[in-house]
Every structure is written in C-alpha cells, then in structure tokens.
C-alpha positions as CSV (number, residue, x, y, z in Angstrom):
1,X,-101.1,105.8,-157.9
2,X,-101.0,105.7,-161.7
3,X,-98.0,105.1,-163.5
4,X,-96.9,106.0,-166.9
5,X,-93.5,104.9,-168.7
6,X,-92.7,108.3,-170.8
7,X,-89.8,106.3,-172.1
8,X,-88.1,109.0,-174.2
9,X,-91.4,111.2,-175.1
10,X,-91.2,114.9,-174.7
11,X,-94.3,116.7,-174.9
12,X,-93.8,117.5,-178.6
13,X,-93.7,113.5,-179.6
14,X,-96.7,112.8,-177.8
15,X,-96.3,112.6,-173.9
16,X,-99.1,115.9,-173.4
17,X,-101.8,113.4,-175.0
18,X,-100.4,110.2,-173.0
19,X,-100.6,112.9,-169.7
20,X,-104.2,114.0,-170.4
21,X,-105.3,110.2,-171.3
22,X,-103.8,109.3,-167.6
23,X,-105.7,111.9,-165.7
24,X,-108.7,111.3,-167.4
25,X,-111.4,110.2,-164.7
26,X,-109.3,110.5,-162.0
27,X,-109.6,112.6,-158.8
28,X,-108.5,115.7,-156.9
29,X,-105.4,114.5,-154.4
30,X,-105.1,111.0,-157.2
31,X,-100.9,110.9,-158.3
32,X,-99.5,109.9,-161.3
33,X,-96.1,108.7,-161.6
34,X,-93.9,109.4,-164.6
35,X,-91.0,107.5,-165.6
36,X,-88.8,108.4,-168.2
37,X,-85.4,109.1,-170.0
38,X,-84.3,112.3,-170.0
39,X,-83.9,113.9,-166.7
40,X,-84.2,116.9,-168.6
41,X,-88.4,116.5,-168.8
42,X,-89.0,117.5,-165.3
43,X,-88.4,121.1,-166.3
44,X,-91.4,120.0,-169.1
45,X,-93.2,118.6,-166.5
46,X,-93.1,121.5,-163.7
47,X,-94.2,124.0,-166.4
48,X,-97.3,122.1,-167.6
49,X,-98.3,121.0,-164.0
50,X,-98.6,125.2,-163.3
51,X,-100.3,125.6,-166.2
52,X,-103.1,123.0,-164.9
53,X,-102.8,123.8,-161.9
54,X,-101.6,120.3,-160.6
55,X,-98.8,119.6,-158.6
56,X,-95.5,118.2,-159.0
57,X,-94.8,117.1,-155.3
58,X,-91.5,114.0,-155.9
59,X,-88.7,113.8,-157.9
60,X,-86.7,110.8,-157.7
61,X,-84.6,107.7,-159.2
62,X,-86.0,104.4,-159.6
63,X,-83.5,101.7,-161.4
64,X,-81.6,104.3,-162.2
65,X,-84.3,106.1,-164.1
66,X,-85.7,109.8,-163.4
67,X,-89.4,109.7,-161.8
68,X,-91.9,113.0,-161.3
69,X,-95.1,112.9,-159.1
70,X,-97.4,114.7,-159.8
71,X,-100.6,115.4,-158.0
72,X,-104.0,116.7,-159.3
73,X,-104.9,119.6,-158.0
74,X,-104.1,121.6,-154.5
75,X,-103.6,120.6,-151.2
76,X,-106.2,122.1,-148.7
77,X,-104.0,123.3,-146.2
78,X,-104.3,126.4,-143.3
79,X,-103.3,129.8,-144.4
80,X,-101.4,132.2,-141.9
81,X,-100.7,135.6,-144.1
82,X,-99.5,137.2,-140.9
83,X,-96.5,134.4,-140.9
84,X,-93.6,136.7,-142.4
85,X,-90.6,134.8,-144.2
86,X,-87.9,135.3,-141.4
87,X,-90.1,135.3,-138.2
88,X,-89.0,132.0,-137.7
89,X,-86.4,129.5,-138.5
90,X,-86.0,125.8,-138.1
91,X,-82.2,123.9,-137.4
92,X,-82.3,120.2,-138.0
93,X,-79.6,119.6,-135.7
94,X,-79.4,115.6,-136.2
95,X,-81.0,113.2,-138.3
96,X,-80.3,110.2,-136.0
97,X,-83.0,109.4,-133.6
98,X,-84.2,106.1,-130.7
99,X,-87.1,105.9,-132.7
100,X,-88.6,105.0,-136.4
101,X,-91.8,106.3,-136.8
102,X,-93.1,105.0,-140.1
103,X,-94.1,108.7,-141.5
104,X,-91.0,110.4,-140.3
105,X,-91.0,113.0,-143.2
106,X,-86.8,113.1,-142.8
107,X,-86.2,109.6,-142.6
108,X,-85.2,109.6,-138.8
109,X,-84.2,106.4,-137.4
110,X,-82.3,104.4,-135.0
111,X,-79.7,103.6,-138.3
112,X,-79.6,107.2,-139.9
113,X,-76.6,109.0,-140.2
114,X,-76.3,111.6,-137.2
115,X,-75.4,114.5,-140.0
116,X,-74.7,117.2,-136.7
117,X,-75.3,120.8,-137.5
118,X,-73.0,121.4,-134.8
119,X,-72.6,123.5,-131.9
120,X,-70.4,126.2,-133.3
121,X,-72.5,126.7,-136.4
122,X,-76.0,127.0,-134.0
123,X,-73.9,129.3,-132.3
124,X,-73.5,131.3,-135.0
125,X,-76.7,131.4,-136.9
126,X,-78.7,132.1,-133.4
127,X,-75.9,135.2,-133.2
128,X,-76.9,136.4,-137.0
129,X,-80.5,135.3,-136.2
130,X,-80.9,138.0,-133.1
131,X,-79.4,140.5,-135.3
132,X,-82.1,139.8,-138.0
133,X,-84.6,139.7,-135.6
134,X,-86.2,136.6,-135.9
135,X,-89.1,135.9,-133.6
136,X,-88.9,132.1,-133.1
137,X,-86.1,129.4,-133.1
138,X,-87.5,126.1,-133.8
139,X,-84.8,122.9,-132.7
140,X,-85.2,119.7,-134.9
141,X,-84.5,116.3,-135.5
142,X,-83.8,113.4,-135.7
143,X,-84.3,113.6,-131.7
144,X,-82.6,116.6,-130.3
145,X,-82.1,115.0,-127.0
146,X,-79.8,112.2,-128.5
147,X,-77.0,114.9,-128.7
148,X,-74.2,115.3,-126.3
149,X,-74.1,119.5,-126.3
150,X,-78.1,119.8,-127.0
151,X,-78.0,121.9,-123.3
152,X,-75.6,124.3,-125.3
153,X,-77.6,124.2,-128.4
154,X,-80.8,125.1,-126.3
155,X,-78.8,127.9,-124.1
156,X,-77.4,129.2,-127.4
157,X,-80.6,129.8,-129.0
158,X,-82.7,130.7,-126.1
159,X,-80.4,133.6,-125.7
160,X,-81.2,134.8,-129.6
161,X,-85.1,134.5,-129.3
162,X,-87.7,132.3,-127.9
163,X,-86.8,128.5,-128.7
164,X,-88.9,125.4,-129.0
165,X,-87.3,122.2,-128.8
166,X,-89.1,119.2,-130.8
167,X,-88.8,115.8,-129.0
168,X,-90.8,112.9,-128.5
169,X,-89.9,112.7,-124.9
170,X,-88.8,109.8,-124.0
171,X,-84.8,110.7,-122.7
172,X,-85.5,113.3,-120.1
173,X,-84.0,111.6,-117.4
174,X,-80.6,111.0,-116.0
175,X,-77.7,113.7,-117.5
176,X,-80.5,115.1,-120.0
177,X,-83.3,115.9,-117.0
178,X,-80.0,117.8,-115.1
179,X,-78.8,119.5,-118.4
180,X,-83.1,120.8,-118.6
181,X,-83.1,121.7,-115.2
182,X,-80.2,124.5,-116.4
183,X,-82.3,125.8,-119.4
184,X,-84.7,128.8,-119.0
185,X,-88.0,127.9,-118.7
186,X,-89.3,131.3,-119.8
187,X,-87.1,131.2,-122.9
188,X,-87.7,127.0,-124.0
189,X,-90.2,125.5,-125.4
190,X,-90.7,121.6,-125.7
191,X,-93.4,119.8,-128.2
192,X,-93.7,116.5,-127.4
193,X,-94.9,114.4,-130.2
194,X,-97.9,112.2,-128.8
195,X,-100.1,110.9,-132.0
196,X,-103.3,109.1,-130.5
197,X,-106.0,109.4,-127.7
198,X,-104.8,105.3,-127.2
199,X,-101.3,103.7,-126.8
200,X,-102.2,100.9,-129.4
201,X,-102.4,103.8,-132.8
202,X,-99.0,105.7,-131.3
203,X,-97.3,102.6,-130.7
204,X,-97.9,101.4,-134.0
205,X,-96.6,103.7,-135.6
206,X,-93.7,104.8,-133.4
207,X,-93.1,101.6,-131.6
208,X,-94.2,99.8,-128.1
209,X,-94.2,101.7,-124.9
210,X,-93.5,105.0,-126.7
211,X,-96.8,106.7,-126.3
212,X,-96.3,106.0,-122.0
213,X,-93.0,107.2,-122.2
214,X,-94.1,110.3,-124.2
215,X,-96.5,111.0,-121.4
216,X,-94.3,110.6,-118.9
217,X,-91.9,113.5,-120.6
218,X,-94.6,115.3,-120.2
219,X,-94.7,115.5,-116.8
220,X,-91.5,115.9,-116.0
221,X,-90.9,118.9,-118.5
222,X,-94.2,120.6,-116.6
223,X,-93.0,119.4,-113.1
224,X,-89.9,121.5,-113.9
225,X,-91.9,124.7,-115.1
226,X,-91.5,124.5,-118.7
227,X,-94.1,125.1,-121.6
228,X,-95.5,121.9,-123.2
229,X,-96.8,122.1,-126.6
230,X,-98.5,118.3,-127.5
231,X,-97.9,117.8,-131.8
232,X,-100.2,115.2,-133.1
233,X,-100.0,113.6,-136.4
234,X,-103.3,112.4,-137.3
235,X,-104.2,110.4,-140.6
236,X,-108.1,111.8,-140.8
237,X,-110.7,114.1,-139.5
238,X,-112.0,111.2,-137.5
239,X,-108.6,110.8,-135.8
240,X,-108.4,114.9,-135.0
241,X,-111.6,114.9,-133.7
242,X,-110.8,112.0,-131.5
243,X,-107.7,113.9,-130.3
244,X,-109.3,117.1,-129.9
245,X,-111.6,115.5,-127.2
246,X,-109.0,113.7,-125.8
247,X,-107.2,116.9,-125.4
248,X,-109.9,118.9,-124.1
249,X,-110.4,116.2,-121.0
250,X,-106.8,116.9,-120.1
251,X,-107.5,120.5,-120.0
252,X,-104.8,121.0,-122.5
253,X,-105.1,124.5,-124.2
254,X,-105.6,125.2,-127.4
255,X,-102.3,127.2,-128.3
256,X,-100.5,124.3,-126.7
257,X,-102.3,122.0,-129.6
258,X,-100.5,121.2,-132.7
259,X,-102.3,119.4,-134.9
260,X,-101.6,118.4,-139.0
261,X,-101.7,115.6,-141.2
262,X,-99.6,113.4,-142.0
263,X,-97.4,114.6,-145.2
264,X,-96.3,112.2,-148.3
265,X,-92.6,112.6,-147.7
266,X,-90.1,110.9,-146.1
267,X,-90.7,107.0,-145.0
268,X,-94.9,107.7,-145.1
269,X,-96.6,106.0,-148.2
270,X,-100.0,107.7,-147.8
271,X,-100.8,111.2,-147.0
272,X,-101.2,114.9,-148.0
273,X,-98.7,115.1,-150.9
274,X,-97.2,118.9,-150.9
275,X,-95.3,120.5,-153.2
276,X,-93.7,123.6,-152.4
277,X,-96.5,126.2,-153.3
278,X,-98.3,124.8,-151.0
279,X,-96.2,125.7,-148.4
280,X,-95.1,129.4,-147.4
281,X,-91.7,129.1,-146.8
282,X,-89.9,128.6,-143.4
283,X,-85.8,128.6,-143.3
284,X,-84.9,125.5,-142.1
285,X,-81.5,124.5,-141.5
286,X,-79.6,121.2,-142.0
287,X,-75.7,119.8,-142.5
288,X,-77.2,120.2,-146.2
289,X,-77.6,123.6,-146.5
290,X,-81.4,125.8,-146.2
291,X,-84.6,124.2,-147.2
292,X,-87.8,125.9,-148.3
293,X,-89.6,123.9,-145.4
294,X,-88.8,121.8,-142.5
295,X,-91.6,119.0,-143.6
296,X,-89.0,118.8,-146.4
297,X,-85.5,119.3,-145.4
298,X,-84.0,116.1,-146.6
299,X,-85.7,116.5,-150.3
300,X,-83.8,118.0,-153.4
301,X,-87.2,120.0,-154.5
302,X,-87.5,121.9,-151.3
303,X,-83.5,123.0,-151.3
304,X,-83.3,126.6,-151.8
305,X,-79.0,127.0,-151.5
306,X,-76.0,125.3,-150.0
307,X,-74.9,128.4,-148.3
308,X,-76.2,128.3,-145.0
309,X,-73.8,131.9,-144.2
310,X,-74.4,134.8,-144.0
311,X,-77.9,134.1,-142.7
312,X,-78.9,137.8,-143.9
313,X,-78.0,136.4,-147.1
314,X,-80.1,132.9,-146.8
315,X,-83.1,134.9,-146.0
316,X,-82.7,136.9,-149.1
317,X,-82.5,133.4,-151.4
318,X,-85.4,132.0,-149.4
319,X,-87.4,136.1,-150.1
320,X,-86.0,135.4,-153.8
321,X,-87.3,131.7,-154.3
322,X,-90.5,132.4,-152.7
323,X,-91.2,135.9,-155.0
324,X,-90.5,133.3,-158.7
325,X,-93.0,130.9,-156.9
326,X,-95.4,133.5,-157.0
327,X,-94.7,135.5,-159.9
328,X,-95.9,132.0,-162.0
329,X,-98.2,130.4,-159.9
330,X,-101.9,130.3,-160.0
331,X,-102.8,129.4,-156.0
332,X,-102.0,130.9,-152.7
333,X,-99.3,129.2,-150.7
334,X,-100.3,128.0,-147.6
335,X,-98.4,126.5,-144.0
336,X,-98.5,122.6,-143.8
337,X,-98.1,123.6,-139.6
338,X,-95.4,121.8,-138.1
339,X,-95.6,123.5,-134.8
C-alpha cells in the first residue's frame, strides 16, 4: 500500500498533483492511503475518485487522524441484474461468535460484543418483510447458533419466506440439534462455512479442529433432511479451482456451492477491496441500523440509515442511496456473492 501524509492540503493547495505523482506507475487493485487533517477532504476525495474512476473503499482514524483508501480502478466481481433490491434481506443477529477467523469481514470473535438484534425486532421485520414480499431471508452473524432464542428467530422467519441460516457448524448438538430438529426443513436453509479441500488451510485460518467439526455439521443438518449450502472463502483462482474439484468428488451440486473471495474488510489485511459501487445493494440488518451490504455491515461507508422501521420505508432509503450511486457513477455495480 502507498501512503501519503496530505497534512492540511486540499486539492486547490496542491494535494491533486501529490495524488497523481502517487499513482504514477502503479497498478489496477494497488491502494493508496491518505492521511490528513481535515475530515472534511473525504468529500474531495470521493468526488475525484469517480471522476477517475478509482475507488474509495476505507475510511478510518489512525492517531486520531482521518484516513481514505482508495483503490485504482474496479473490482472484477459477478453481475446478477435479475437480483432486485428487496428480494432479499440479510439480519446480523449477533456479532459474537466461538470462532475468529482472521478475514471475518465483521469482526466476529470469541471477545466481540453480542450486539443482539433481538427476537421481538426479527419478529417484526420478517412480519413487514412477508408483506413486502421479499423472496429470501438470509440469518447472520457472528454465529447464529450461539443464541439462546435462534429456534424462534429461524421459526419466525421461515414463516415470512424461505430462510437460510449462516453457520460454521460446529454447535449442532445437544439443546441446538433438538431446537433444529423443530425447524422446517422445507422452509431452512443452512450454509456451512468450510474454506479448504484440506484441514491444515481452514484451520489456519479459522482455528484447529474447525474444518472436522464443520464437516461433521454437515452431516447432521443432511441426516435431519435439511438443505446444505457449502460457502467457501478462497484467496485465488488456484484455491477455487482446488475446491471446485474437491467439491465435485463429493457430488456436491452446483447451486449448493458458494464460492467468493476473500473481501478487504473487517480483520482481513489482503483481499478484493470493495467499495460500495461495486456492490448492488442487499438490506442487511444489524443493532446498528441497515447497511448497503452484508460484507459490510459493521463499516460507516456502507450505512445507508439508523431507522431500521418501517421496513417499507428502509427499502425506499436503500432504492434512494442506490439511484445517487448511479446517477454519478461511471461502472456497473456488481454482487460480491455472499450466499
């Protein structure tokens, strides 16, 4: 990454030239850091970056000073125009979780705040989302299963439109394998989180014995008659072609497959760095309010409004955001696929 102390330039006292000096020779996907004094330069910043066609993809505070990433160029990600905003929606309904993978793109971990969405309010946006008609309820985390009510949370949703529950597997036993016995299989989904062809390349970045475990979730959500999507987050083509293989020798079908890079937010250091118009927007849910996206959903720059009710009203935000993306930018957005 290249880094560049703005101090207290603006563009008109010579930060454009110290910006185009920076770039020069680098590379599409290279980042360059800007530090500077005046939180008031990121609107400075976000305006050039669609003029020339790069991307600003961070904002944050380091020492107490404002900092913008910015990355040159696009992201090459898939693009599914048939994806309607409001077809799906996304609830983080923790943050806590019994693992710390190393590119969790919220920050999950053992020592995170649990930050519950609560039973009452999933209750109430799956009510306002069947009205709506929304297609697909996605159920988040932190790890879903961690929760004491997740069997109402499921219930609740499943009865508002076809839910899929992300989880890397590992609790379905005991209470939990009872409280999934009670869920409708026709109606739940789960996506189990399995990153490698091999223990040793999950495990590392999950921790030990978590890619056996996964596996054995697996089997007990298909022994009980439930759909099992496998997610995979892979660092290269090498790695996805690996894992295709591996996939196809356990006869596992290819809607049941999902498949993505690892995304630049969060605790991972390397990646695909995405900015929102890369991404076609997805309301996601959290204790925070609705996010553009759920690969985002603990980040300022993907935060669309605090006011998670009415839904109806959320949606129209999200419809709003998305139509001033486009009205200024140069590129197509396009779905980082998260399930």
């Amino acid at each position: 990454m290249i880094e560049l102390d703005a101090g207290n330039k603006t563009f008109s006292t010579g930060l454009l030239s110290d910006l185009i000096a920076s770039f020069r020779g680098s590379r599409r996907g290279d980042l360059l850091a800007v530090t500077g004094d005046d939180a008031a330069l990121g609107a400075e910043l976000e305006a050039w970056c669609r003029f020339t066609c790069n991307s600003l993809v961070a904002v944050d505070v380091v020492a107490g000073r404002p900092r913008w990433t910015i990355r040159r160029g696009e992201a090459v990600l898939g693009v599914d125009p048939d994806r309607p905003i409001g077809s799906r929606i996304w609830l983080y309904t923790n943050f806590d979780c019994n693992l710390r993978c190393d590119y969790c793109c919220v920050r999950s971990s053992p020592r995170a705040a649990r930050r519950p969405l609560g039973v009452d309010t999933i209750r109430r946006i799956a009510a306002e989302a069947a009205e709506l008609g929304v297609g697909e309820i996605f159920v988040t985390g932190g790890e879903p299963f961690l929760l004491p009510d997740i069997g109402d949370i499921l219930a609740a949703c499943a009865a508002a439109a076809p839910t899929t529950v992300l989880t890397n597997g590992m609790l379905l036993k005991g209470k939990r394998l009872e409280m999934l016995r009670r869920q409708s299989q026709s109606r739940v989904t789960l996506q189990v989180s399995i990153d490698s062809a091999t223990a040793e390349r999950h495990d590392r970045h999950r921790g030990r014995g978590s890619w056996a475990r996964a596996w054995e979730g697996v089997t007990v959500a298909q022994t009980l008659g439930f759909r099992v999507r496998i997610a995979a987050t892979l660092s290269n083509e090498a790695e996805e072609a690996e894992f295709r293989r591996f996939l196809d020798e356990r006869q596992v079908a290819d809607e049941d497959r999902v498949i993505r890079r690892i995304a630049m937010r969060g605790f991972a250091e390397d990646g695909v760095a995405i900015a929102r118009a890369d991404l076609m927007p997805e309301l996601t849910i959290t204790d925070g309010g609705v996010y553009w996206h759920p690969v985002g959903a603990d980040d300022a720059d993907l935060l669309v409004t605090r006011d998670i009710f009415p839904l109806a009203a959320a949606f129209a935000e999200l419809s709003r955001a998305f139509v001033r993306e486009r009205s200024h930018q140069t590129r197509l957005a396009s779905i980082f696929n998260c399930a």
